[in-house]
Each structure stands twice: as C-alpha cells, then as structure tokens.
Backbone as CSV, one residue per row, in Angstrom:
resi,resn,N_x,N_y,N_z,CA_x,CA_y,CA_z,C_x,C_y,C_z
1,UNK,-33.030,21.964,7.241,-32.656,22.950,6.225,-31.409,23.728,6.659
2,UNK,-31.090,24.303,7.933,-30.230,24.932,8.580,-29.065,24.864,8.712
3,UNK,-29.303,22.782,8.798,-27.838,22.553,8.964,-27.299,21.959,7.606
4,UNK,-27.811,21.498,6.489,-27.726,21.170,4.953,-27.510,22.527,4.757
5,UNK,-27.754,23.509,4.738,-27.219,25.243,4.590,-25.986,25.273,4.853
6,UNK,-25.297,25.229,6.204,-24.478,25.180,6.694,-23.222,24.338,6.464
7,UNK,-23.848,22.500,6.226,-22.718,22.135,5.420,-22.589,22.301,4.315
8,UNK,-22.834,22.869,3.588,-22.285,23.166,1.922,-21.739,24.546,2.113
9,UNK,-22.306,25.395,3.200,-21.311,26.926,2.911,-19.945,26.371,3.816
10,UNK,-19.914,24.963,4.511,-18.864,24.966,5.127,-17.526,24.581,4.160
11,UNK,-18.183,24.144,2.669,-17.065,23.401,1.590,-17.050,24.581,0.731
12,UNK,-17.867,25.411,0.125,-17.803,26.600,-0.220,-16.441,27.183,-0.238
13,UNK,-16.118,28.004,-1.670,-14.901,29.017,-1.493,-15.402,29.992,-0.874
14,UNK,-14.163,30.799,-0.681,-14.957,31.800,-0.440,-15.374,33.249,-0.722
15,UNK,-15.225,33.066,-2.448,-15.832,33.769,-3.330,-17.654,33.224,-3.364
16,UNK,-17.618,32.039,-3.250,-18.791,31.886,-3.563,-19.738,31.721,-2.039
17,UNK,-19.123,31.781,-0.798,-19.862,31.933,0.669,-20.008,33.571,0.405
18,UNK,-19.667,34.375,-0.117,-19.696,35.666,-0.160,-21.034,36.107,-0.991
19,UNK,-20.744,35.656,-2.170,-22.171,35.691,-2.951,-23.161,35.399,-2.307
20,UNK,-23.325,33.824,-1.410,-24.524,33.731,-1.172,-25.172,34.592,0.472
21,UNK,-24.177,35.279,0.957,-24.200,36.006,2.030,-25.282,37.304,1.661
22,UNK,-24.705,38.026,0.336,-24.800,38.836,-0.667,-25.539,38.429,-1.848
23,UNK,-26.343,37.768,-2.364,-26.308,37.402,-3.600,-26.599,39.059,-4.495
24,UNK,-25.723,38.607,-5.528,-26.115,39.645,-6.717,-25.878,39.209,-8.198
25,UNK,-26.715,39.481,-9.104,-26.112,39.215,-10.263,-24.477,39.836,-10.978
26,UNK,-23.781,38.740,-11.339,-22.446,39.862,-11.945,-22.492,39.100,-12.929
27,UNK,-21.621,39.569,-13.862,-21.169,39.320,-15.310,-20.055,38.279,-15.047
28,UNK,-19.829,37.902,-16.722,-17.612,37.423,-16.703,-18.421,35.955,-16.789
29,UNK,-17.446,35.152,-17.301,-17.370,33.686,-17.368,-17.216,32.943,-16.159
30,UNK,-16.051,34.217,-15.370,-15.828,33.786,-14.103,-16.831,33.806,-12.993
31,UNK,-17.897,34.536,-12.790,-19.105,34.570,-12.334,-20.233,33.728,-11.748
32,UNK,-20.781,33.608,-10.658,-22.156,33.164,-10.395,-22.532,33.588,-9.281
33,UNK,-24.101,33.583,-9.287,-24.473,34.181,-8.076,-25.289,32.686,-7.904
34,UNK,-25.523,32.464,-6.108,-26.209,31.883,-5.600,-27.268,32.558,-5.038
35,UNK,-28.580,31.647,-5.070,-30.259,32.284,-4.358,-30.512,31.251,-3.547
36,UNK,-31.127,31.758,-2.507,-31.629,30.758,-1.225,-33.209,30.774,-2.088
37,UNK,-33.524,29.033,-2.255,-34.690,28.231,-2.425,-35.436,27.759,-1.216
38,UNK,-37.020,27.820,-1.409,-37.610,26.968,-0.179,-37.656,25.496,-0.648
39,UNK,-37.573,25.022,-1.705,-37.274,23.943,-2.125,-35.980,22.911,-1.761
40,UNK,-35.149,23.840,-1.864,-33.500,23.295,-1.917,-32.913,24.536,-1.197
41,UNK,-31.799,24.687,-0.479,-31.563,25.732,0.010,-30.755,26.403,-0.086
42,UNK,-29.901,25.580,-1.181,-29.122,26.530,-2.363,-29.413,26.349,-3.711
43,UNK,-29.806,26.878,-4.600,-30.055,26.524,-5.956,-28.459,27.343,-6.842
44,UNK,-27.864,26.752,-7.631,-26.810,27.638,-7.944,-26.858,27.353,-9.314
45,UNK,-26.463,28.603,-9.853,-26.249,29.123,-11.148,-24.377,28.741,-11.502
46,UNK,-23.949,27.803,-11.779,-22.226,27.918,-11.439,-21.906,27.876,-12.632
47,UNK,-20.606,29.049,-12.874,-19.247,29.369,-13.874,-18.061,28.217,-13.969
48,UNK,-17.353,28.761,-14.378,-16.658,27.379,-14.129,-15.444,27.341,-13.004
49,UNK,-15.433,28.132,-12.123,-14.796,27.966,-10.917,-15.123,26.907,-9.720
50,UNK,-16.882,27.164,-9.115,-17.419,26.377,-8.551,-17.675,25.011,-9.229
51,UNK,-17.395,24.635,-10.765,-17.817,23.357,-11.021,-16.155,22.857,-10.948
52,UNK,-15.681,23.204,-11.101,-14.431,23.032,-11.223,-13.773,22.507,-10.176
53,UNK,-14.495,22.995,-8.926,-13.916,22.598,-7.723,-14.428,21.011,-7.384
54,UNK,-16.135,21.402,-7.537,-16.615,19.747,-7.069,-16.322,19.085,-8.261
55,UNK,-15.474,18.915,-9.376,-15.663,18.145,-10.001,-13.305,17.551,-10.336
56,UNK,-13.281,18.623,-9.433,-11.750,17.995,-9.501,-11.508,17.006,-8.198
57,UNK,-10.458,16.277,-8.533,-9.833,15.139,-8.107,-10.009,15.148,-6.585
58,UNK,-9.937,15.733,-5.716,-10.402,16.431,-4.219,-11.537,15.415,-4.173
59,UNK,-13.051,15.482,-4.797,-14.019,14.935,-4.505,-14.109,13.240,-5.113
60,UNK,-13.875,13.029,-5.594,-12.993,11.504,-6.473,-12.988,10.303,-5.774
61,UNK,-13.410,9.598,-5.508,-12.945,8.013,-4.500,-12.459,7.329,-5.530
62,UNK,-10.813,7.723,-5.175,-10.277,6.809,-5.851,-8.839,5.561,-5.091
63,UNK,-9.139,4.252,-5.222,-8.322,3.509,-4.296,-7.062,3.448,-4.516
64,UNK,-6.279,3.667,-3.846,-4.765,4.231,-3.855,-4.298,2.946,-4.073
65,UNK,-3.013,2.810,-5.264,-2.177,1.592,-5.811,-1.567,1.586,-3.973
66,UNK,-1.326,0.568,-3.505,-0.911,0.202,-2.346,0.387,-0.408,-2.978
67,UNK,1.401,0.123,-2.051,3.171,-0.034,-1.906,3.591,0.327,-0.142
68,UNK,4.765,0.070,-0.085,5.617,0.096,0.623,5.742,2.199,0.630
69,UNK,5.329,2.266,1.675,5.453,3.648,1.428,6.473,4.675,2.292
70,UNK,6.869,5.674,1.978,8.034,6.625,2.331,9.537,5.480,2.452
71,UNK,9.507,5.150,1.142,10.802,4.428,1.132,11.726,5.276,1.519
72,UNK,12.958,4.632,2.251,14.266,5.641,3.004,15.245,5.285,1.851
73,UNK,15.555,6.436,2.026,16.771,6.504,0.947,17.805,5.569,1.678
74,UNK,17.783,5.602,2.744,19.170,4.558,3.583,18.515,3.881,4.650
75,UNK,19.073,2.900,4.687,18.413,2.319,5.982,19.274,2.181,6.690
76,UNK,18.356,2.226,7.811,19.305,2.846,9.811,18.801,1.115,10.277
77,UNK,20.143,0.494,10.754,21.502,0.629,10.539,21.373,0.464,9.283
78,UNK,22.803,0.649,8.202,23.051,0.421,6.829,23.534,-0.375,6.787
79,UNK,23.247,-1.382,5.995,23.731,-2.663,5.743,24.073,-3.498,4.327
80,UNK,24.911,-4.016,3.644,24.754,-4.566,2.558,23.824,-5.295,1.997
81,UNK,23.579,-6.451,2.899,22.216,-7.622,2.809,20.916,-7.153,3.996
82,UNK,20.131,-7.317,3.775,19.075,-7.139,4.425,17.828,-8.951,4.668
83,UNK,17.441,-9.174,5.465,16.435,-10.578,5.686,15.288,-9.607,5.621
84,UNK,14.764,-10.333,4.520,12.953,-9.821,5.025,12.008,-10.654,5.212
85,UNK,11.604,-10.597,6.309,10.602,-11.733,7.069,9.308,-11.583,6.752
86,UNK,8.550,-11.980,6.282,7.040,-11.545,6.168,6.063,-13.247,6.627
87,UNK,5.342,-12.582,7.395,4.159,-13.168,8.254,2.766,-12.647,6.893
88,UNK,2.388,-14.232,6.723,1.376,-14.431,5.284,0.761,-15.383,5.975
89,UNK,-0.695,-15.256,5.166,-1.757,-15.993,5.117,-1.060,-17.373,4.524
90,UNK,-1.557,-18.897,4.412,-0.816,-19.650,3.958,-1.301,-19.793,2.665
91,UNK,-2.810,-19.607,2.702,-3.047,-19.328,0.827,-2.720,-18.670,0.066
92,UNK,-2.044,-17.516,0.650,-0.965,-16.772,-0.174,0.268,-16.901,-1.222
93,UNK,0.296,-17.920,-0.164,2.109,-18.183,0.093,2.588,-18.657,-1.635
94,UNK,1.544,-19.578,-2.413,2.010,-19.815,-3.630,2.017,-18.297,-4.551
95,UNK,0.797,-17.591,-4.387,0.624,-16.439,-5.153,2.230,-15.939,-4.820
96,UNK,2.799,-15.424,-3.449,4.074,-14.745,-3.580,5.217,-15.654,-4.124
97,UNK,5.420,-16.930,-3.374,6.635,-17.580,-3.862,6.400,-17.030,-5.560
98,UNK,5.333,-17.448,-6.339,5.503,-17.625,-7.667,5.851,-15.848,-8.286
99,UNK,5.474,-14.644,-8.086,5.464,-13.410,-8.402,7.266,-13.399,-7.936
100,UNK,7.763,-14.006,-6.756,9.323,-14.059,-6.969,10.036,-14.890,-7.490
101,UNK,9.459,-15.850,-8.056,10.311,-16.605,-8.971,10.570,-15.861,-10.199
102,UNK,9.165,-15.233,-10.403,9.262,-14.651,-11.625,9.835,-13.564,-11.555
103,UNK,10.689,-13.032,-10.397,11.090,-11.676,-10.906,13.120,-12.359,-10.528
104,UNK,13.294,-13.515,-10.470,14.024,-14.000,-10.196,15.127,-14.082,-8.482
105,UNK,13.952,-14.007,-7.474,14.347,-14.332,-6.504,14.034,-15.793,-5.662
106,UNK,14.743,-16.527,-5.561,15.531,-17.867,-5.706,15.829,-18.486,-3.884
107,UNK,16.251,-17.694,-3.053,16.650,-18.448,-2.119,15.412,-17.691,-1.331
108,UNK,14.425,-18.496,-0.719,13.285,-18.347,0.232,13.655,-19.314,0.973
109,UNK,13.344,-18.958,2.435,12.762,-19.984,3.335,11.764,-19.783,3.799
110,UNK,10.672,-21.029,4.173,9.182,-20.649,4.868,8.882,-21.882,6.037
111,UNK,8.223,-21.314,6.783,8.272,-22.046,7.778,6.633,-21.832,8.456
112,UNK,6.083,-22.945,9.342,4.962,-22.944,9.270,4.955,-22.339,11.376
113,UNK,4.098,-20.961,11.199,3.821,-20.616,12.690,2.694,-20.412,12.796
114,UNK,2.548,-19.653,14.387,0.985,-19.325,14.394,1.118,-18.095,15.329
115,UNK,-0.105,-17.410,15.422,-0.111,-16.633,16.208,-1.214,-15.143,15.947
116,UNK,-1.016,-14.382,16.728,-2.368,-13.744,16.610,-1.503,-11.873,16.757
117,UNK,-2.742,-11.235,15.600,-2.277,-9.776,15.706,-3.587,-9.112,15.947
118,UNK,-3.686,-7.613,15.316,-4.988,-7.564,15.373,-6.069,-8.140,14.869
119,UNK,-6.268,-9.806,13.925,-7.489,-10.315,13.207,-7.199,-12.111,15.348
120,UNK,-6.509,-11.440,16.650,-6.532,-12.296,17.700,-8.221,-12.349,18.091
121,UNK,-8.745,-11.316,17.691,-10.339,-11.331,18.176,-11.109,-11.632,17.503
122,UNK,-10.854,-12.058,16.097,-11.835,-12.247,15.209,-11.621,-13.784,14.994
123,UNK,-12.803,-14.224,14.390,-13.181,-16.238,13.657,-12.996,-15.806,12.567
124,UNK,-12.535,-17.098,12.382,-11.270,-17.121,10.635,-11.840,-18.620,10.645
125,UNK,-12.156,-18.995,9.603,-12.364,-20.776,9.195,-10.980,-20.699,8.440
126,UNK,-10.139,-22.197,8.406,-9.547,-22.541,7.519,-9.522,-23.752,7.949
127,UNK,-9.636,-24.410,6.524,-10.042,-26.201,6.698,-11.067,-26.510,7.230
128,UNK,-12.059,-25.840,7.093,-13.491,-26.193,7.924,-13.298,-25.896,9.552
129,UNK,-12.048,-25.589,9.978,-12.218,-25.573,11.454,-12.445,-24.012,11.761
130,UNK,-12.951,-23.561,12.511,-12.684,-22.238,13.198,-11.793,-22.200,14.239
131,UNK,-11.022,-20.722,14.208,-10.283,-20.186,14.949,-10.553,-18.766,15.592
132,UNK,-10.949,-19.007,16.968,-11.389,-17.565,17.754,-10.251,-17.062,18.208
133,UNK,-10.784,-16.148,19.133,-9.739,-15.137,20.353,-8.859,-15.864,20.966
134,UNK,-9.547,-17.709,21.572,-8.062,-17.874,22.268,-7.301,-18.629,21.645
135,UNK,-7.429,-18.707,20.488,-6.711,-19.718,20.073,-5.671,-18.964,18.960
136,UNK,-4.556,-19.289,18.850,-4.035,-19.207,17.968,-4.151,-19.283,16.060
137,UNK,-3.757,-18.549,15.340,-4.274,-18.407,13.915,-2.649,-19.069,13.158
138,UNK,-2.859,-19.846,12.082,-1.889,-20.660,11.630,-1.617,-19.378,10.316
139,UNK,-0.146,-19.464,10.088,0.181,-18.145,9.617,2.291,-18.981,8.859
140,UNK,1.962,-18.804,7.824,3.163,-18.886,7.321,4.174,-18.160,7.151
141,UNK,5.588,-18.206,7.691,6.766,-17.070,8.125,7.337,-17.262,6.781
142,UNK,8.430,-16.610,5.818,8.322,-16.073,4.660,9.905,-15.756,5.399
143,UNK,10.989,-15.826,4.346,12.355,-15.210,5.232,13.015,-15.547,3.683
144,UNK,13.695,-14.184,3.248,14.329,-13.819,2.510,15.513,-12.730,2.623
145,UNK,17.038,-13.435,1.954,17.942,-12.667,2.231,18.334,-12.027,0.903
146,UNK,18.658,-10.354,0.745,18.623,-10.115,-0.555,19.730,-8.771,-0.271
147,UNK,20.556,-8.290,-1.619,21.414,-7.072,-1.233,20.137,-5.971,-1.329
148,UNK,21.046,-5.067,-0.310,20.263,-4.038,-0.666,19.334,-3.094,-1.522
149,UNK,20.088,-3.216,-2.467,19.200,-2.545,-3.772,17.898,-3.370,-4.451
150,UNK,17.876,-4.702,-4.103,17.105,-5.652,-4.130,15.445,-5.429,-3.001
151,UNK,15.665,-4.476,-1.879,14.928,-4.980,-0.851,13.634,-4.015,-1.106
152,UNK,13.452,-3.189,-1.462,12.537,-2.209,-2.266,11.526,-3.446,-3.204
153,UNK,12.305,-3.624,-4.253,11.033,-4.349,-5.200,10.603,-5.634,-4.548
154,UNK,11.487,-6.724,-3.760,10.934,-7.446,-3.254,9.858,-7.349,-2.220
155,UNK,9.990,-6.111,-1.540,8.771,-5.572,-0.493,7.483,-5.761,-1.628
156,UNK,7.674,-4.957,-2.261,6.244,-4.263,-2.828,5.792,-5.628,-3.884
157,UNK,6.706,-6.547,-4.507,5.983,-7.755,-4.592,5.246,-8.367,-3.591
158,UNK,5.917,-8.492,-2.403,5.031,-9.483,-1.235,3.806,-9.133,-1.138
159,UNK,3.887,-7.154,-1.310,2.864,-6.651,-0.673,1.184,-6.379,-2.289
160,UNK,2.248,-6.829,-3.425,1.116,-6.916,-4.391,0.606,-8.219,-4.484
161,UNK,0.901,-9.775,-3.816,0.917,-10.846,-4.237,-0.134,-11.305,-2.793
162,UNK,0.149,-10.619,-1.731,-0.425,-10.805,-0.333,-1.933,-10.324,0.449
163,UNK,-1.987,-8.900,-0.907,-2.733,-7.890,-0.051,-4.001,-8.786,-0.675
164,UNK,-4.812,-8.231,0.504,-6.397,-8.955,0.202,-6.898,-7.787,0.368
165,UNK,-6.614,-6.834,1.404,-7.240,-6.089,1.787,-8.146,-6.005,3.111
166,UNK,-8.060,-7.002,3.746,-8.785,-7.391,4.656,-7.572,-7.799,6.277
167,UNK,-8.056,-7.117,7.279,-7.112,-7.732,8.482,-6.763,-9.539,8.279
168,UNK,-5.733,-9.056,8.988,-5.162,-10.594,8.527,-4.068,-11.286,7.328
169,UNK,-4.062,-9.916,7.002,-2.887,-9.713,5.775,-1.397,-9.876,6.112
170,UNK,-1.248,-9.862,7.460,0.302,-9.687,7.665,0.591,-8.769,7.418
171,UNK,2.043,-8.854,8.200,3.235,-7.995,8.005,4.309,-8.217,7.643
172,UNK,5.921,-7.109,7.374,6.876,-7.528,6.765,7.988,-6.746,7.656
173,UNK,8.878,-7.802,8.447,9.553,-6.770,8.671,10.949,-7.066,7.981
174,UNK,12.007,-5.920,8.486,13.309,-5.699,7.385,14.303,-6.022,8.686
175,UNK,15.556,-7.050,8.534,16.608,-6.992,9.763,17.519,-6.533,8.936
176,UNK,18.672,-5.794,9.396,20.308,-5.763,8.673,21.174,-7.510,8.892
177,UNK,21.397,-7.219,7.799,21.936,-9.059,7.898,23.903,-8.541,7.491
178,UNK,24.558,-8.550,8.507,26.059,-8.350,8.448,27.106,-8.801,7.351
179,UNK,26.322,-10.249,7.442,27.679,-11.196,5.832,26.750,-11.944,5.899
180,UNK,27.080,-12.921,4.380,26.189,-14.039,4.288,26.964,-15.176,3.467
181,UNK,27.771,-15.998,3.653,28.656,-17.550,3.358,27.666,-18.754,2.999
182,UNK,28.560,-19.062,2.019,27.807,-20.351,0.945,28.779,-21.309,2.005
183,UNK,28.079,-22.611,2.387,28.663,-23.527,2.585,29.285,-23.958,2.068
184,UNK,28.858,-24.571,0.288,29.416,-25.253,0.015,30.746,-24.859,-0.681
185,UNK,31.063,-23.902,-1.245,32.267,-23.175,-1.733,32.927,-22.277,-0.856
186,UNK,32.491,-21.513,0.450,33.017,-20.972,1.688,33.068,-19.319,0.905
187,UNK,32.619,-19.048,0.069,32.174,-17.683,-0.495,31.407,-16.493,0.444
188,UNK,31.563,-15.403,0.345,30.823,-14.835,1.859,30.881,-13.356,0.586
189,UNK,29.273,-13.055,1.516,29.106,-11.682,1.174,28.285,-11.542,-0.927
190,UNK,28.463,-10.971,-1.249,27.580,-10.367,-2.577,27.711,-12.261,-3.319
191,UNK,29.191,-12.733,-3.478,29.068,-13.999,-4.298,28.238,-14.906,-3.678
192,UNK,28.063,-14.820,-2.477,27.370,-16.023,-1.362,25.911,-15.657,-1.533
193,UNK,25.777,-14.444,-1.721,24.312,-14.126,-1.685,23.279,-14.154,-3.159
194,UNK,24.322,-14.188,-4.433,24.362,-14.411,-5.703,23.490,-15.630,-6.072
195,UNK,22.740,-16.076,-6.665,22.261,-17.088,-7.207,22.127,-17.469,-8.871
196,UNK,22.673,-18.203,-9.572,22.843,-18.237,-10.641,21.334,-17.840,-11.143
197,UNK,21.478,-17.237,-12.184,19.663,-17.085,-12.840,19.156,-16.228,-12.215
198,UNK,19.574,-15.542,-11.023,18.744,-14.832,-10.245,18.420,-13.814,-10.790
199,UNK,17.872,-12.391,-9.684,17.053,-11.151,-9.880,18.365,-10.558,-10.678
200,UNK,19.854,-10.543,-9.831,21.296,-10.062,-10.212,21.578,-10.450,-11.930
201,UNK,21.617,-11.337,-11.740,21.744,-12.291,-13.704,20.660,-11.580,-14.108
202,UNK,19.355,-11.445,-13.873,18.275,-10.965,-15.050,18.668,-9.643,-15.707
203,UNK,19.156,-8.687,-14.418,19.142,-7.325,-14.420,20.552,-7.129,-15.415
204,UNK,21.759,-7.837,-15.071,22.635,-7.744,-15.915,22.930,-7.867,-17.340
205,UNK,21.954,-9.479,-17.783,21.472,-9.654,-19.298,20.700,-8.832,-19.821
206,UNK,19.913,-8.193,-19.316,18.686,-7.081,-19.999,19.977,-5.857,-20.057
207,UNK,20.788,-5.660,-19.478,21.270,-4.298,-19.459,22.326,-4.773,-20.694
208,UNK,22.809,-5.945,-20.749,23.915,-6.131,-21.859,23.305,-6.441,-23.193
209,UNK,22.063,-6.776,-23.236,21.399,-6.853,-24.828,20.773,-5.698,-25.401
C-alpha cells in the first residue's frame, strides 16, 4: 500500500500532492480533493486538470515514424556529391533497390559481404543454414553516389524500405565524394553524376508542368 501511495504522489502535480497531504473540499471547475481509501489508496474525485494530465500525450505509447534524425544543415567536410553506403539484410535489398527506382535513383552498386555487428552473438537462419557468434553473417553492401541535396531523401528511403525493426537492420554510412567522371563522354562533376530520367529530371518536369 505504501509504496503504490508513493508512486502515484511521485507523478502527481503539485496542486494535487498538496490536496492529498491536506485533503479538503473546494469549489471551481478547477478543483478536486483527494481521500485516502482502505480499499485503494487514493480514490480521486478529478476536475479537469488532473484528467487532463493522465490523459494527454505524455502518457500515450505511441511508435515514433523512424527517419534519419537531427539532419545537419551542412555536412563536415562539405561536399558536392556524397557515396552512401548502406550494409542491408539481403532480403531487403529488392524492397530498397525498388522504393529508389521509384523515386528515380538509377546508378546503385551492390555487392555481396559478410560480417558481424551487434546481431555477431546472435543465430540468424538464412537458407536453412544457421549462423552463430563465430561465424560470419552474409550481408549485402548498397553504394550510392548522389548530389547533395539528394542525400537526405535517399537516407530516409533506405531507412523506410530496410527497417524491420529488429537488430540486424544495418547501417548507413555518408563519405564526401570530391568529383565524379562519366567514362564514356569524359563529363565530370553534376553532368557525370546526372542520369537521364533520374531523381534530377523528375524534380525538374514536376516543377515545369
């Protein structure tokens, strides 16, 4: 009883730890008094201050939209093009390629590695085989070069197309990429990095119609 007493006067305002210190009847809308029960060991009479409290957003389980979070206004170093590497599950890998096709990003490379983060201690089946602690976990590398203003929405795709929610999700990291040259025309920099149809073309036709 003592300590159920104790945690609820510990969430208590403290208009209303005062009352029940004190209880007294008062008036007003704004008003309530609390009485110590042998039943329950607060019974409360509540206005709409105290309901107000347990019933606003504070007490709520609610699961947070997951993004890329405290985006930097600049990135240290600053760079024009940026590579973003992301380490994925390999059943993933169609869910993201396809969420960037569709937003029109075009030049991916992927490559097949392995290796272990924090899910190195845990058994993972894939393909009927298991994979423990010493062994290595098969993990698909993800490498995309994009301009800057580009590297924001492509994050938070990987990270809506990837997340399971569960260790083992990977990570993403960001390099500064200096210039970037088309072989076949010897083009360098924004035209080299350009892809016909791309994210650049989508954004430009929507803005000209």
């Amino acid at each position: 009883m003592a300590s159920s007493a104790a945690a609820i006067m510990a969430i208590l305002p403290s208009r209303a730890r005062s009352a029940f210190l004190n209880p007294q009847k008062t008036d007003g809308a704004d008003s309530f008094v609390l009485v110590p029960n042998r039943r329950n060991p607060i019974s409360t009479s509540m206005a709409s201050p105290l309901r107000a409290r347990f019933r606003s957003k504070r007490f709520l389980s609610v699961t947070p939209k997951i993004k890329a979070q405290s985006s930097p206004a600049e990135y240290i170093p600053q760079s024009e093009f940026y590579k973003i590497e992301a380490i994925l599950r390999p059943w993933r890998v169609p869910h993201v390629s396809s969420g960037l096709l569709q937003m029109g990003i075009r030049g991916v490379t992927v490559s097949d590695v392995r290796g272990f983060g924090s899910q190195g201690g845990l058994t993972e089946r894939d393909g009927g085989s298991e994979f423990s602690e010493d062994k290595f976990i098969a993990k698909i590398k993800m490498e995309i070069v994009v301009c800057k203003d580009q590297v924001e929405a492509v994050i938070d795709k990987i990270i809506k197309e990837a997340r399971t929610g569960e260790i083992g999700d990977g990570k993403i990291f960001l390099t500064p990429v200096s210039d970037v040259i088309r072989i076949r025309t010897g083009e360098r920099g924004e035209k080299a990095e350009r892809m016909s149809g791309g994210l650049a073309d989508m954004i430009s036709s929507s803005i000209s119609t």
